[in-house]
Backbone as CSV, one residue per row, in Angstrom:
resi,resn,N_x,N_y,N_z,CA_x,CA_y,CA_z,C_x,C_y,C_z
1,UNK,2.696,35.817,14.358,3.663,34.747,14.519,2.970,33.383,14.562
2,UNK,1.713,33.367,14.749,0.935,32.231,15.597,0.600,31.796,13.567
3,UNK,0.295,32.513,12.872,0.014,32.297,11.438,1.121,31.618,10.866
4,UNK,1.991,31.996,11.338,3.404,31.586,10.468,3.798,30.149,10.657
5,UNK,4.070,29.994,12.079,4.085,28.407,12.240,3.010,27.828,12.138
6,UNK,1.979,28.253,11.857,0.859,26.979,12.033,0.874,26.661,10.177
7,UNK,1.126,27.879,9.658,1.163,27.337,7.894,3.072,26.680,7.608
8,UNK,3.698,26.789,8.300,4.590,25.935,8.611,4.440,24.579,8.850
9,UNK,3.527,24.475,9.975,3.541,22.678,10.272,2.769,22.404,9.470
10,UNK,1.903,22.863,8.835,0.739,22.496,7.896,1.366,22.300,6.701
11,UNK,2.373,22.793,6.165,3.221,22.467,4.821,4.195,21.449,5.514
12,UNK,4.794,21.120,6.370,5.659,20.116,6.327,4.373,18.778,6.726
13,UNK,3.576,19.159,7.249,2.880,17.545,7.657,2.380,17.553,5.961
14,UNK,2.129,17.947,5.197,1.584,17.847,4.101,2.306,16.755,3.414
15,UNK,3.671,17.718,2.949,4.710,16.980,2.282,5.406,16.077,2.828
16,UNK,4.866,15.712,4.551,5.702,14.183,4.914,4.697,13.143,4.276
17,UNK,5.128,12.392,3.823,4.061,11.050,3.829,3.577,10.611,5.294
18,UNK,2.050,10.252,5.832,1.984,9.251,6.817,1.534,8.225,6.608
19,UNK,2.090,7.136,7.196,1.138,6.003,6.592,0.339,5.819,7.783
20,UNK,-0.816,5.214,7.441,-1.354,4.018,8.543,-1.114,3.278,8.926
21,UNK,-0.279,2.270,8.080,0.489,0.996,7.949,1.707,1.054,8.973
22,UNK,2.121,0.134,9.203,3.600,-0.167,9.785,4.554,-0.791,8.769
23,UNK,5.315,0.128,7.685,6.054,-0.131,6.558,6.903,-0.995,6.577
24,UNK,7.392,-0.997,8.107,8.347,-2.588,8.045,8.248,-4.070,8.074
25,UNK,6.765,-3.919,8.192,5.549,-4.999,8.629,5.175,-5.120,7.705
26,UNK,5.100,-4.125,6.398,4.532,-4.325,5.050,5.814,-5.302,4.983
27,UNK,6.580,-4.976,4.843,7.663,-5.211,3.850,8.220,-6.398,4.490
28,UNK,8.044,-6.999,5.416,8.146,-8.104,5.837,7.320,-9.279,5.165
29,UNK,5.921,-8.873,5.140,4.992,-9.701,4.730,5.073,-9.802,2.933
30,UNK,5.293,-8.769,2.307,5.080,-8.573,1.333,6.043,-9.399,0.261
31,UNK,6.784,-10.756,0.791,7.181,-11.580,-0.113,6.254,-12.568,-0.874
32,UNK,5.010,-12.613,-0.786,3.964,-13.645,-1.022,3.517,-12.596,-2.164
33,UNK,3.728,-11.753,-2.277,3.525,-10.150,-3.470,4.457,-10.333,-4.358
34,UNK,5.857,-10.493,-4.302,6.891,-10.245,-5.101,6.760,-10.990,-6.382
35,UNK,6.001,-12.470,-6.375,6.342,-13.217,-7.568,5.318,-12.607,-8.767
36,UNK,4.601,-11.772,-8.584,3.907,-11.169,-9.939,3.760,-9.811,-9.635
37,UNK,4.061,-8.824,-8.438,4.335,-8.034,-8.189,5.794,-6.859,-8.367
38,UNK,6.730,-7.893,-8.281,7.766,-7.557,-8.513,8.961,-7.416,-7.083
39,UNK,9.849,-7.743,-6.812,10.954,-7.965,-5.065,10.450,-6.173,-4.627
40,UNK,10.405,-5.441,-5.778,10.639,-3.871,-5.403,8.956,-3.479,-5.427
41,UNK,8.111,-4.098,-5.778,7.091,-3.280,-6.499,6.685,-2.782,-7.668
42,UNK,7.809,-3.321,-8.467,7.656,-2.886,-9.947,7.828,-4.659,-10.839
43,UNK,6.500,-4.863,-11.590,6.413,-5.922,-12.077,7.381,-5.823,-13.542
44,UNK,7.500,-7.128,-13.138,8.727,-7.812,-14.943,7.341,-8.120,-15.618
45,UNK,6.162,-8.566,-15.143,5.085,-9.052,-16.595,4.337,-8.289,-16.288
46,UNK,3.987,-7.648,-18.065,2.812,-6.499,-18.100,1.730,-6.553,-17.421
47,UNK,0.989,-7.974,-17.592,-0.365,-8.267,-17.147,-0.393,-7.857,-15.374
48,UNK,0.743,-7.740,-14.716,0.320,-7.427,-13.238,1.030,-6.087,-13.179
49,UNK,-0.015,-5.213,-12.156,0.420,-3.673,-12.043,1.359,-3.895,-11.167
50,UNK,2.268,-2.524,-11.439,3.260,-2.310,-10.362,2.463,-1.728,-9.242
51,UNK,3.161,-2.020,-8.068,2.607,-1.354,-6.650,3.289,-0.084,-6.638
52,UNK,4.502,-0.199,-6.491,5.455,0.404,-5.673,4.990,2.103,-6.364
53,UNK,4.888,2.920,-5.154,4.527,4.558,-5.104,2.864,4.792,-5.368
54,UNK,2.017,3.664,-5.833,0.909,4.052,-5.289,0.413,4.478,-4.193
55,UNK,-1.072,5.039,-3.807,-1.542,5.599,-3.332,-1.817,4.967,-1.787
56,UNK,-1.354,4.824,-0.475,-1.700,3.328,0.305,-3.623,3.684,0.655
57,UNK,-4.326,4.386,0.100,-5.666,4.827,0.658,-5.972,3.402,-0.582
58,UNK,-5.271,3.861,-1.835,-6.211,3.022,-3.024,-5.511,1.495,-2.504
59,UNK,-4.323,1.227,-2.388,-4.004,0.115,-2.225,-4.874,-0.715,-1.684
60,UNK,-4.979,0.076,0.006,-5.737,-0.761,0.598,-7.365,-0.859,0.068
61,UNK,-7.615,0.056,-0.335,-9.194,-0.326,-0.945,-9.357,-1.881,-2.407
62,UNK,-8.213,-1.652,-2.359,-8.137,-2.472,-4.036,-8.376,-4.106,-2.983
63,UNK,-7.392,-4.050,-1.921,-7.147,-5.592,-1.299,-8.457,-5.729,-0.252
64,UNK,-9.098,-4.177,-0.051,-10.294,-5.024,0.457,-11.344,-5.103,-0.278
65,UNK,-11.273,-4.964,-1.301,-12.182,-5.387,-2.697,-11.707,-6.472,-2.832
66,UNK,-10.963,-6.730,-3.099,-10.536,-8.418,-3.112,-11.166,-9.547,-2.094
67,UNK,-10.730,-9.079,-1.218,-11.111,-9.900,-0.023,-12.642,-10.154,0.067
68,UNK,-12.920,-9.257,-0.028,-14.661,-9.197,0.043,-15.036,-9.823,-1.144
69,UNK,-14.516,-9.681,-2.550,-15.271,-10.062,-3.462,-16.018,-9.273,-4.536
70,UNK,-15.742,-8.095,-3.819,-16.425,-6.872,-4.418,-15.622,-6.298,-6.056
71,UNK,-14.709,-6.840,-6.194,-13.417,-6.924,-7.119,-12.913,-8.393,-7.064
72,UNK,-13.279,-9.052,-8.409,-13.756,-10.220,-8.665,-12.102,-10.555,-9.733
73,UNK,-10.838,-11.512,-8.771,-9.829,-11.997,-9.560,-10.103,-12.728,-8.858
74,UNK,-9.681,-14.476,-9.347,-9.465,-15.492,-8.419,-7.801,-15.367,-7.979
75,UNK,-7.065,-14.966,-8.429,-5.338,-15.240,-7.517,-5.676,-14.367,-6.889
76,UNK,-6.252,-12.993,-7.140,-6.123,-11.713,-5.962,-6.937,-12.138,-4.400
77,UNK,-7.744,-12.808,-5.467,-9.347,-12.878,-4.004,-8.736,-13.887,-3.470
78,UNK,-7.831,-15.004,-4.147,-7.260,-15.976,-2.797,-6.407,-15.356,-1.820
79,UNK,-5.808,-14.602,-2.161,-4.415,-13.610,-1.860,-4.525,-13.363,-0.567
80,UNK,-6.122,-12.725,-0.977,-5.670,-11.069,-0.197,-6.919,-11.871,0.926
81,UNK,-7.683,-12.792,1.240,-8.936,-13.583,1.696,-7.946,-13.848,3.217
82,UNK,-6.736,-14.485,2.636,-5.804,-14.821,4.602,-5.104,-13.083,4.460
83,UNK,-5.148,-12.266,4.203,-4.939,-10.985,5.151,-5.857,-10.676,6.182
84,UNK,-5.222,-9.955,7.259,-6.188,-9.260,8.344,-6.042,-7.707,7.786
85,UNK,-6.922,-7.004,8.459,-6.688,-5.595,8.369,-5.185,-5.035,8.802
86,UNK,-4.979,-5.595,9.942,-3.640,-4.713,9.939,-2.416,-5.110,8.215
87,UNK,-2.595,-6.510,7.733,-1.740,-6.734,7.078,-2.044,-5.787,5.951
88,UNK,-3.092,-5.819,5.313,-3.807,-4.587,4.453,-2.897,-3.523,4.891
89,UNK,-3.424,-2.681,5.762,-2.426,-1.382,5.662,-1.091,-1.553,6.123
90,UNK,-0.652,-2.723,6.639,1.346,-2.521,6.548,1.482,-2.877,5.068
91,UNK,1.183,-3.620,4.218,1.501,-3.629,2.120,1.021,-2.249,2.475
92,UNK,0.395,-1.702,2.340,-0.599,-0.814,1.532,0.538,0.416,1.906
93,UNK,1.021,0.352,2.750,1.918,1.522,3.660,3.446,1.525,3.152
94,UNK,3.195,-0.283,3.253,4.698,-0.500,2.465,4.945,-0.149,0.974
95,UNK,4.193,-0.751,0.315,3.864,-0.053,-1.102,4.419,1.611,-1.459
96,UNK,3.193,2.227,-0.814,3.101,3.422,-1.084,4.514,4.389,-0.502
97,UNK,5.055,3.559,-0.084,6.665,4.003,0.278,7.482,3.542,-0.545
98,UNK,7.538,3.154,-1.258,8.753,2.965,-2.420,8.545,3.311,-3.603
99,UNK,9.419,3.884,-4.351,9.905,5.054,-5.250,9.492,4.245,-6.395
């Protein structure tokens, strides 16, 4: 019995998403995103990727490549330079929560 629920919670924690982030905190902040990002996460101009249903592990690695410099755009690296860490993973959380 002790097998059964434990591969039970182990398939539902799987298939829940968790974030790190605080998604409502993404999504609060995440209007300074929308104008080449897209209101939803999905961009109107080719040249900028859509966010929305990426990965929030890659997200946030992408914005602290930015920040650092280590991933070399000037709009991104200004962008993402006034985030703190927590703001990083609420986008990154928020992101990776929409369809």
């Amino acid at each position: 019995m002790k097998k059964i629920t434990l591969a039970i919670a182990t398939t539902v924690m799987m298939a829940s998403p968790v974030f790190a982030g605080d998604v409502a905190a993404g999504k609060a902040k995440a209007g300074m995103c929308a104008a080449c990002h897209g209101a939803a996460g999905i961009s109107a101009v080719p040249m900028y990727p859509n966010l929305a249903g990426q990965k929030e592990t890659y997200l946030a690695k992408q914005l602290k490549d930015f920040k650092s410099g280590t991933r070399k755009d000037p709009i991104m690296g200004a962008m993402a330079m006034g985030l703190s860490d927590a703001d990083v993973a609420n986008l990154s959380a928020y992101y990776a929560n929409l369809k």
